[in-house]
C-alpha positions in Angstrom: 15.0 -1.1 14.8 13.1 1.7 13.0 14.4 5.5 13.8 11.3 6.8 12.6 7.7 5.9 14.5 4.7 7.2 13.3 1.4 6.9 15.2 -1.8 7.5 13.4 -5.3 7.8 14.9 -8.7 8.0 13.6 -8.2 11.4 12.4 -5.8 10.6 9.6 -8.6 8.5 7.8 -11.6 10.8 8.7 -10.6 12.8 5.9 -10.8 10.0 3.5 -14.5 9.7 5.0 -14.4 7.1 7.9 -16.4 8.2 10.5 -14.4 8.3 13.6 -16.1 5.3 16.2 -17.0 8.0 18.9 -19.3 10.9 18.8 -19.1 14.1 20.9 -21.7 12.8 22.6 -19.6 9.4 23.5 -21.7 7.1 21.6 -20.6 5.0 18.7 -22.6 5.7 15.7 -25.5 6.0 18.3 -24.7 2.8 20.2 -23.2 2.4 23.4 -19.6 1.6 23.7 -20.4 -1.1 26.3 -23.0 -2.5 23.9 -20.9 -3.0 20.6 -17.4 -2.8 21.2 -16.9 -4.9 24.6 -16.8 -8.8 24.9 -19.8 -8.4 27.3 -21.6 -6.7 24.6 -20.9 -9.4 22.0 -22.5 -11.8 24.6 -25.4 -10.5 25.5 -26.7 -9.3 22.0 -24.2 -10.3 19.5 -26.1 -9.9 16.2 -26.2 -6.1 17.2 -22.2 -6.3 16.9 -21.9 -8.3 13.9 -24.7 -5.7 12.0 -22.5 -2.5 13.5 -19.2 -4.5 12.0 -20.4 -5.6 8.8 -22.0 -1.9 8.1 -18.5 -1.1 9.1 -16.3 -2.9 6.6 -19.4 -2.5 3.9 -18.9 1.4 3.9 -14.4 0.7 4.3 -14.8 -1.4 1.0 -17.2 0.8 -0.8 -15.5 2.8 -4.0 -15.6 6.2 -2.4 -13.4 5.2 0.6 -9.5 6.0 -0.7 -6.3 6.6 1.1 -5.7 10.4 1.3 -2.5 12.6 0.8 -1.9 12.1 4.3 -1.9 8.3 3.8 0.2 8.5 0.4 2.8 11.0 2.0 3.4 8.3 4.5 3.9 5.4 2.4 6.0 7.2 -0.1 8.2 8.4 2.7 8.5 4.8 3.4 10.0 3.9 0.4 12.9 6.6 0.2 14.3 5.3 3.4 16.4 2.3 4.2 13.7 -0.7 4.6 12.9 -1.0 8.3 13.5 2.9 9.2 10.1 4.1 9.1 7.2 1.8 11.3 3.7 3.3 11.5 1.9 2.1 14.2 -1.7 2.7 13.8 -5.2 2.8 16.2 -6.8 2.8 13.3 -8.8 -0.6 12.0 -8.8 0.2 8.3 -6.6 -1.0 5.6 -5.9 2.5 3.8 -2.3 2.9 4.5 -1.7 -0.4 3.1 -3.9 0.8 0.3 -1.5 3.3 -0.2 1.6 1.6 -0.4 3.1 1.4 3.2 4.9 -2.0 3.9 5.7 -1.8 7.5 2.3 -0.8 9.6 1.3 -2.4 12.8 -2.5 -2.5 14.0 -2.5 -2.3 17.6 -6.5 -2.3 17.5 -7.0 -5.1 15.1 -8.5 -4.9 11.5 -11.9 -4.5 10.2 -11.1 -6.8 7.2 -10.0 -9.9 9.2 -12.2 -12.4 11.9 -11.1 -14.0 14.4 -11.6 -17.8 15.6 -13.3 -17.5 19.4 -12.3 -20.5 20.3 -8.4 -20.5 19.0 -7.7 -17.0 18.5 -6.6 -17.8 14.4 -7.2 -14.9 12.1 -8.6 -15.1 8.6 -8.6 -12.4 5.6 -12.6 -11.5 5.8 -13.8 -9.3 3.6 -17.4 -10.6 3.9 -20.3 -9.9 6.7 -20.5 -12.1 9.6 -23.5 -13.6 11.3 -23.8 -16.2 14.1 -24.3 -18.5 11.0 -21.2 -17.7 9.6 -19.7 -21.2 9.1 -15.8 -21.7 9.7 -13.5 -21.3 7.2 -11.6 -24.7 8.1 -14.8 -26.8 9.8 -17.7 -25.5 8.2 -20.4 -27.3 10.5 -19.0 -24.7 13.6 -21.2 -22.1 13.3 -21.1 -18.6 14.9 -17.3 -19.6 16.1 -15.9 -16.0 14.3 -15.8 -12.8 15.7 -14.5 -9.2 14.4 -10.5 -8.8 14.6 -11.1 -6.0 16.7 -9.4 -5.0 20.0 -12.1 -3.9 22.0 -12.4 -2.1 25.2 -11.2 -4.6 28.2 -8.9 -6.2 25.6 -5.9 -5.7 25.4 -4.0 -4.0 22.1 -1.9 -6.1 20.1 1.6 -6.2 19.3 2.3 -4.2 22.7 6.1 -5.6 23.2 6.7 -5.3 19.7 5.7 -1.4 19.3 7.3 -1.0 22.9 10.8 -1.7 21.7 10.4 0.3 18.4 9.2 3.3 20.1 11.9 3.3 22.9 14.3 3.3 20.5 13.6 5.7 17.8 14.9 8.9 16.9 11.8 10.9 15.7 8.4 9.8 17.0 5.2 11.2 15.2 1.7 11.2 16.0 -1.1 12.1 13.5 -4.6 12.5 14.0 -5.1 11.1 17.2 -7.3 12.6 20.3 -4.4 11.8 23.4 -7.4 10.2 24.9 -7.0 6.0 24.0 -4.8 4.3 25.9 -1.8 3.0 25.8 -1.5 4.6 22.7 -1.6 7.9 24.2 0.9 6.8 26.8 3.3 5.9 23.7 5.1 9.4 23.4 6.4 9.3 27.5 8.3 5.8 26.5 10.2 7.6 24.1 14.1 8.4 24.6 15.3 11.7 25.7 16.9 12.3 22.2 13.9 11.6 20.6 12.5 13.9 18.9 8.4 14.1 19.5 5.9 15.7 17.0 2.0 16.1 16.7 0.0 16.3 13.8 -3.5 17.0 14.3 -6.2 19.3 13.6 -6.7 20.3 16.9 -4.8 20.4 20.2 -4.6 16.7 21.7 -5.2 16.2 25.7 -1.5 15.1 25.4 -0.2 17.9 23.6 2.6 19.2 25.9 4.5 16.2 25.2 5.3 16.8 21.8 8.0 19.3 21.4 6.5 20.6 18.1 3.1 20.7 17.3 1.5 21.6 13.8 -2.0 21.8 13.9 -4.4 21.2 10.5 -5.5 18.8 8.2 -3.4 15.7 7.9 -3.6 15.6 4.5 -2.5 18.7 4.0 0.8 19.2 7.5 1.6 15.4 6.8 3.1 16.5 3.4 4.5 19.6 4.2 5.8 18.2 7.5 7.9 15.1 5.1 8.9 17.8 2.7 10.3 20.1 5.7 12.2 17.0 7.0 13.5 15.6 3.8 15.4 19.1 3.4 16.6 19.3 6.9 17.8 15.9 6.8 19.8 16.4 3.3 20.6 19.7 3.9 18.7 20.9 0.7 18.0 24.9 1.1 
């Protein structure tokens, strides 16, 4: 069970220059939520979805999209602990903390660089655009049969029972760059134990910010470091 559960949000990766999906003005990139990020959505009009995906993953895989410090501090803290202490659970649908070396990351909100079967629910590594002439991987006559690998809203997030158990159980629970506003994920922090210790990292105040017991507010890339440097001493008892 890992003692350590870190839970990043769209903030951590805005910094490395992906767009978080919703405005200030509630819109996704200037589309409705209902219209591309629902199942009803993908019915009605779903070469509108496919198009907002695939410009998606085209700007995720372009050369100028890289993991950050914040990203890096993460997976190197990964690797100085016993395998299996550290589990970052992340909203996010991009593949930059793998990128940067972390091992042990769940994506409760699916991943931009997978599809998904509609009819059987498999998932396939898809780095490619999709269309509704996208053929199947395994029965290439089925065409328009694959949709994005992503949770959206009426869906339910994945891996719930999994993260569940991790986060009821660990000693240090962390949050970094999220809003307070998505749930479950926002509910994550009250399922934590009483000895757990609770901390936010984000730029600004979150909507769930008096559940943290210590909050550090400022770029991720730049507390997410400082915060794993601050801890590593405590925890070795280095002055």
């Amino acid at each position: 069970m890992p003692k350590i559960v870190v839970l990043t949000g769209a903030g951590i990766s805005a910094e490395s220059g992906i767009p978080t999906f919703r405005g200030s003005d509630g819109l996704w990139e200037g589309h409705s939520i209902e219209k591309v990020a629902s199942p009803e959505g993908f019915s009605s009009n779903p070469d509108l979805v496919y198009e907002f995906y695939n410009q998606r993953r085209r700007r995720l895989l372009s050369p100028e999209i890289v993991p950050n410090a914040a990203h890096q501090a993460l997976a190197n803290w990964e690797q100085t602990l016993p395998p299996g202490d550290l589990l970052v659970v992340t909203q996010n649908v991009d593949n930059l903390h793998e990128r940067a070396g972390s091992k042990n990351v769940i994506h409760m909100h699916g991943e931009l660089l997978k599809a998904r079967c509609i009819d059987t629910g498999e998932v396939f590594e898809w780095p490619y655009d999709l269309t509704r002439d996208t053929p199947h991987p395994r029965a290439t006559k089925r065409l328009g049969r694959l949709r994005p690998h992503i949770v959206w809203f009426g869906e339910s997030p994945l891996y719930m029972n999994k993260i569940l158990e991790a986060v009821r159980h660990c000693d240090w629970f962390i949050a970094i760059g999220t809003s307070g506003k998505v749930y479950p994920a926002a509910n994550l922090v009250d399922a934590t134990p009483s000895f757990c210790r609770r901390v936010l990292i984000n730029l600004d105040a979150s909507d769930n910010s008096d559940d943290f017991q210590e909050v550090r507010l400022g770029a991720a890339s730049i507390e997410v470091p400082k915060f794993i440097r601050s801890f590593e001493v405590v925890s070795t008892g280095r002055c």
